[in-house]
Every structure is written in C-alpha cells, then in structure tokens.
N, C-alpha and C positions, 0 to 999 in steps of 0.2 A: 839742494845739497847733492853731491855728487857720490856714486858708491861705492866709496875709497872705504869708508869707516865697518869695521868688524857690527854684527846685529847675529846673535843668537838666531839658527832655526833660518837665517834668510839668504838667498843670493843674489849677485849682481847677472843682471841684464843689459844687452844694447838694446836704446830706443830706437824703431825703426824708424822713425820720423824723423827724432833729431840725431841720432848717433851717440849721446853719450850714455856712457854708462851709469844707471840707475840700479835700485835696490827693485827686489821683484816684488815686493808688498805694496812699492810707491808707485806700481805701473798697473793699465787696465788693457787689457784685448778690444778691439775698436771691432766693427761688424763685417771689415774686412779682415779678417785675423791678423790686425798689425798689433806686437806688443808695443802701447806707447807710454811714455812717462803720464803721469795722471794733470799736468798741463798741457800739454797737446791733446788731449782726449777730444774727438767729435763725433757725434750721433750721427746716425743716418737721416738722412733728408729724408722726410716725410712724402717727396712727389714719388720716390723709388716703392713705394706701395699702393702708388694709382691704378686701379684696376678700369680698364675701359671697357664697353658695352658689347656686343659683337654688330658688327656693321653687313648688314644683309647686300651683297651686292648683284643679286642674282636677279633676273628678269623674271614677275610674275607668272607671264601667259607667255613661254619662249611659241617663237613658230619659223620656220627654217624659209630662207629664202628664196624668192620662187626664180625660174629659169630667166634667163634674158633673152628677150623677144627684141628682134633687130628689125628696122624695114628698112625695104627697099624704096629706091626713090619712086615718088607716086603715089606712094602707102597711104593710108586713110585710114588715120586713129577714129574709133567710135568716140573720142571725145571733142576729136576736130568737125562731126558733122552737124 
C-alpha cells in the first residue's frame, strides 16, 4: 500500500531502493543506512564479517647480501680445482 492514506502519529517516507513513497512504520534502515520499504529489506552478508589471520611475511634469519666478487679471465674458483 502506498502512503497516500492519513495514520495518526506516522509519516510518509521515500524508499531508497525503490522510490516510492511509504509510511515510516512500514519501513526498516538496512546496515547501510538506506531507509527501505520492509520488502526490500536485506541483511548483511555474513563474508563482510570474515576476520583473516595475520600472514607473517617476514624472513626468519634475514642476512644482507654479500659484495660481488668478479674475475678476471684465468681466475681459478676454489670450486673449479
């Protein structure tokens, strides 16, 4: 029903949702603060409350990079002999 009709104590509202105009008693505030008619009403999705773990992305034993060692032609790695 639309809220054309006089109700003691109540007022008309536009539903955000749909645009027409409702009575304020036949409408509920959604958990985005939309007023909507009490048929368009929807709850929040329950994933919007997923709380996740903290994810450690940090290197246990860090150790900083050592210099670069270049050779020359002829060079003789201790692991080539």
């Amino acid at each position: 029903m639309s809220g054309t009709f006089y109700k003691k104590g109540d007022y008309n509202i536009i539903c955000d949702q749909s645009g027409f105009k409702i009575k304020a008693s036949d409408s509920r505030k959604q958990w985005d603060n939309l007023k909507v008619d009490k048929k368009f009403f929807e709850i929040r999705n329950p994933q919007d409350f997923v709380r996740t773990r903290p994810d450690r992305q940090a290197v246990p034993d860090p150790r900083t990079e050592g210099e670069d060692v270049f050779l020359s032609p002829g060079d003789v790695t201790p692991g080539d002999l």
